[in-house]
N, C-alpha and C positions, 0 to 999 in steps of 0.2 A: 171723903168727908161726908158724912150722912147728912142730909139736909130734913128738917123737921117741919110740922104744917107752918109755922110763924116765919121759914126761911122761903114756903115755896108760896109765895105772893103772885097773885095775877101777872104777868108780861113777864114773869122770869124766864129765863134760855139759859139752856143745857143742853152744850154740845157734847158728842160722842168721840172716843176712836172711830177707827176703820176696821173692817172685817170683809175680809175678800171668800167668796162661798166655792169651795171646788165642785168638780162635776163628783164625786163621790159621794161627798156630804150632800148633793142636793139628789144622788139616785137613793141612797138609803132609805131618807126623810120621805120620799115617795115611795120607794117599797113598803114602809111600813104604817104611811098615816094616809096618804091620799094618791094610791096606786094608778092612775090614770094614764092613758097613752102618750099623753104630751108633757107627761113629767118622765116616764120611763121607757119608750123606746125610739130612736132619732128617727126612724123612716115615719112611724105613724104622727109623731112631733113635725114632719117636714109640712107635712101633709093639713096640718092641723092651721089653725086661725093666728099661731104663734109665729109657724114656716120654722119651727124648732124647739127643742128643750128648753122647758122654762122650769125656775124652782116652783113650789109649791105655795100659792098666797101664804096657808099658813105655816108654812117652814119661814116664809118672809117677814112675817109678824112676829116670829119667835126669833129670829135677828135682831131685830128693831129691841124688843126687850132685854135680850142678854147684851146688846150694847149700851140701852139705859145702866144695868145691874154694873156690867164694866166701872162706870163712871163712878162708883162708888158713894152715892149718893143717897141709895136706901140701905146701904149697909144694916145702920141700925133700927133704921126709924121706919120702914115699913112693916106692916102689919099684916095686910090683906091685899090682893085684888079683887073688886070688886063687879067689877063689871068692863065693859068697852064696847062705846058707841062710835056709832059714824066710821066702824072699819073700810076702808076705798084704797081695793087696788089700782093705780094708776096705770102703772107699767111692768111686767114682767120682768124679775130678774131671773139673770141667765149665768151659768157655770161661769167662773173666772172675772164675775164683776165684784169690786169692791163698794163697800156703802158703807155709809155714817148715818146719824140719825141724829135730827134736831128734836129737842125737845123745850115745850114751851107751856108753862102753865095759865089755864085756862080761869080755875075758879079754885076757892079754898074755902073751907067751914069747919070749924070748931063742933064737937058731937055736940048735941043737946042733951045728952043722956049720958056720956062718958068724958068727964072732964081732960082725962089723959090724951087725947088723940081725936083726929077729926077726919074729913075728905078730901082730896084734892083733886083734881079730873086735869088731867095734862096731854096735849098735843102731840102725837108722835108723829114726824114725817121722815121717810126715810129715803133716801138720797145715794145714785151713783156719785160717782167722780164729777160727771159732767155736771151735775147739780140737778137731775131730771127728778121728779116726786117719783118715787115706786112705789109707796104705801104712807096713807094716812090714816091714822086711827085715835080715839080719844078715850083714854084710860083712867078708872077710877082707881083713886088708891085709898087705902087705910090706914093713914100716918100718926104716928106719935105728935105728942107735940112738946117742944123741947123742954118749957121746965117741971114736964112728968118724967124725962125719959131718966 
């Protein structure tokens, strides 16, 4: 169910699934966007600040998103991303951890200029099992607003 600027009001929560990262999906994601030694090979990863393979910050950011999109909530009603502030990786995830991602809205506005659609900037924090933060971030969006859509 898409939610439009008039449904995503300040202090609203949207929770997510779950999505567990294999060690494959997370060597790929590093071979091909952020090759570095402590994303792609285990001795120099031991060795490293982590003492192992960690995913990619932003393979982790791009988690956090495809499980917003999951929840089917911008289905129709988004337009754009905008921008995103305040990205803070907490703690590394690592092959074979599962995460969900709370999502909370921050602030909303109606365009001044484009009667259809407005902003929203919403809260992402994303979350193992244990409930540890491994990424926050604040995302703007470019939403419909429902009686344009």
């Amino acid at each position: 169910m898409s939610l439009y600027l008039e449904d995503l009001q300040p202090g609203r929560r949207i929770g997510t699934g779950e999505l567990t990262l294999d060690k494959q999906q997370m060597l790929t994601f590093a071979q091909a966007y952020d090759p570095q030694p402590f994303h792609l090979d285990e001795a120099a990863a031991a060795r490293s600040v982590f003492g192992g393979l960690v995913a990619s910050g932003f393979q982790t950011a791009a988690l956090a998103w495809v499980l917003a999109l999951r929840t089917g909530c911008f289905d129709e009603s988004n337009l754009a991303g905008i921008g995103i502030d305040e990205l803070r990786w907490k703690k590394p995830l690592v092959a074979g951890e599962t995460v969900s991602c709370r999502l909370e809205v921050i602030e909303g506005r109606p365009s001044a200029s484009k009667p259809d659609r407005g902003t929203v900037v919403i809260r992402y924090d994303l979350v193992n099992r244990a409930g540890e933060l491994l990424l926050t971030m604040k995302l703007i969006h470019v939403v419909k607003r429902r009686q344009h859509a």
